[in-house]
C-alpha positions in Angstrom: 41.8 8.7 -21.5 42.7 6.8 -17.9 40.7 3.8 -17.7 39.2 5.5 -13.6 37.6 8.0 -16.5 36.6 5.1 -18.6 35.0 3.1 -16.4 33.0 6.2 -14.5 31.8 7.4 -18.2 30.9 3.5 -18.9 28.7 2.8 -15.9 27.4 6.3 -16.1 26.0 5.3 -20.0 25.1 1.8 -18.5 23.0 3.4 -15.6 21.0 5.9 -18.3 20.1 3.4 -20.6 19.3 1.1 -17.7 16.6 3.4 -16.2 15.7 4.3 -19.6 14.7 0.6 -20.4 12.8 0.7 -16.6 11.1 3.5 -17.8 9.9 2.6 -20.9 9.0 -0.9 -19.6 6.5 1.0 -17.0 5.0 2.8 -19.8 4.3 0.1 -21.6 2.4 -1.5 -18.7 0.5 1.4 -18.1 -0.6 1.9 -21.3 -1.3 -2.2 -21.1 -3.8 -1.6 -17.9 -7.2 -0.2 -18.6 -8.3 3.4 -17.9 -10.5 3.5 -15.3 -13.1 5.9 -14.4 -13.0 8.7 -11.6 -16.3 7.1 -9.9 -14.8 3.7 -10.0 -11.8 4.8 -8.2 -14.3 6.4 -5.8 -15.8 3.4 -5.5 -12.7 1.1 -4.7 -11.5 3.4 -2.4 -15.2 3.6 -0.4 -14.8 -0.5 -0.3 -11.3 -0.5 1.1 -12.4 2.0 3.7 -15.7 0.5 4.8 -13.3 -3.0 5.0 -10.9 -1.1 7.2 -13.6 0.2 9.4 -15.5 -3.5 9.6 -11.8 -5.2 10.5 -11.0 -2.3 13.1 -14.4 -3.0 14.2 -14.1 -6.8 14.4 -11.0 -6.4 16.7 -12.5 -3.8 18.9 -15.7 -5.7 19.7 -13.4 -8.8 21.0 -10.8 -6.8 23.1 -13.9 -5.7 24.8 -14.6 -7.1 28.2 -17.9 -8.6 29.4 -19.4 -6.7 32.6 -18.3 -9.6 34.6 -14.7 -8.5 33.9 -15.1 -5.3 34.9 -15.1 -3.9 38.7 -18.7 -2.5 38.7 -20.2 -5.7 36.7 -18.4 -8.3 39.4 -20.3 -6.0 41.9 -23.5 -6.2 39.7 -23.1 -9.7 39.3 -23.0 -10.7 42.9 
């Protein structure tokens, strides 16, 4: 056998067993992590979105301008 062939059939055998061990590793950790239910997800996922809406919120309320910034409140001002 030329060692080229060798060496390509070696890491090829390295590589499987590699992801192999990656994959059974990620099994075990999901089998480690608790089951949770369908409404809990729903729930988590209602919280992240009503936090997304508050930040977007946040950030559009100060990149708002006062009427005295705008053309038609400096003309109400005065």
């Amino acid at each position: 056998m030329p060692i080229n062939k060798f060496r390509d059939v070696t890491e090829a055998l390295l590589a499987k067993t590699k992801l192999a061990e990656e994959r059974s590793k990620a099994e075990e950790e999901a089998a480690k992590e608790p089951e949770i239910s369908t409404e809990e997800q729903t729930i988590l996922l209602l919280q992240q979105i009503r936090d997304e809406l508050a930040r977007q919120n946040a950030r559009n309320t100060q990149n708002v301008p006062n009427d005295s910034d705008t053309v038609a409140g400096a003309v109400a001002v005065r």
